[in-house]
C-alpha positions in Angstrom: 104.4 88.5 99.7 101.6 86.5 101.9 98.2 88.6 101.7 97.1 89.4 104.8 94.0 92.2 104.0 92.9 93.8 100.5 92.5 97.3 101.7 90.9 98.8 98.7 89.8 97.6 95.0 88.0 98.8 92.4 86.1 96.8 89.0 86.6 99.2 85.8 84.9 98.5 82.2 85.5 99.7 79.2 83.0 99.1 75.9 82.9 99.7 72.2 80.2 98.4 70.8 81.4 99.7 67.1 84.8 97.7 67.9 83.3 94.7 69.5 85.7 95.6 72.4 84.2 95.0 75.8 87.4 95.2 78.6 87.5 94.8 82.2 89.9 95.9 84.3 90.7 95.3 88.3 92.8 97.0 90.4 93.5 95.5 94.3 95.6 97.5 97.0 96.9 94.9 99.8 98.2 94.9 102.9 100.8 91.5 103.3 103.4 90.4 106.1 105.8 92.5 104.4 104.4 95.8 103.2 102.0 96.7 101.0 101.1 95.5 97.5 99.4 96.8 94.3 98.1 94.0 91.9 95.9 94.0 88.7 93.7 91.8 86.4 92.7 92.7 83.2 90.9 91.0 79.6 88.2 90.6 78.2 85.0 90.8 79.7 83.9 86.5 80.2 87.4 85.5 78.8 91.3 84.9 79.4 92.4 87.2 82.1 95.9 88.0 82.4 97.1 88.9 86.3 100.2 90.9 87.8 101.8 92.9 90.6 103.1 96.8 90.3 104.4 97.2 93.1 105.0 94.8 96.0 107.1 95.3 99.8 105.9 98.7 99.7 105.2 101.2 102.1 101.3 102.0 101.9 101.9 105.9 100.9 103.7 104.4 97.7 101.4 101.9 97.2 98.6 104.3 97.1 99.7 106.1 94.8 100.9 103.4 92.3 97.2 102.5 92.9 96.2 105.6 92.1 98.1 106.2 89.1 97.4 103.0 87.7 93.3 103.5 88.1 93.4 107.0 87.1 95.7 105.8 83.0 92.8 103.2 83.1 90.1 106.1 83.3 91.8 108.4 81.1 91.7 105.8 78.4 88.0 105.3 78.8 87.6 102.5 81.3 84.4 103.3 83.8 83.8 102.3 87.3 81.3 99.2 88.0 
């Protein structure tokens, strides 16, 4: 799927300093030529990231709420908005 627009995205952080574990997490909801996508990128904070795609060719309703599901695991696990 072509991007066309990135509707909505959000930067999330998570840090423990007593497990020298410092995350980051980013979540992008896109609008393309075909429908509507929902893509991530996540690792460690100034290291590898690792990208990928929940849900692509979607209708935004869905999309928006695989986007919203997906931010809200990341939150219940710790991760903070940036």
């Amino acid at each position: 799927m072509k991007t066309i627009d990135s509707i909505h995205s959000i930067h999330l952080e998570l840090h423990d300093d007593e497990e020298n574990s410092h995350k980051e997490y980013d979540v992008f909801l896109q609008k393309g030529d075909t429908g509507y996508a929902v893509s991530f990128k996540y690792g460690r904070i100034n290291g590898h990231s690792t990208e990928g795609v929940k849900i692509e060719d979607a209708t935004e309703e869905e999309a928006k709420i695989v986007y919203d599901k997906l931010v809200l695991s990341k939150m219940k696990k710790g991760y903070e908005e940036v």
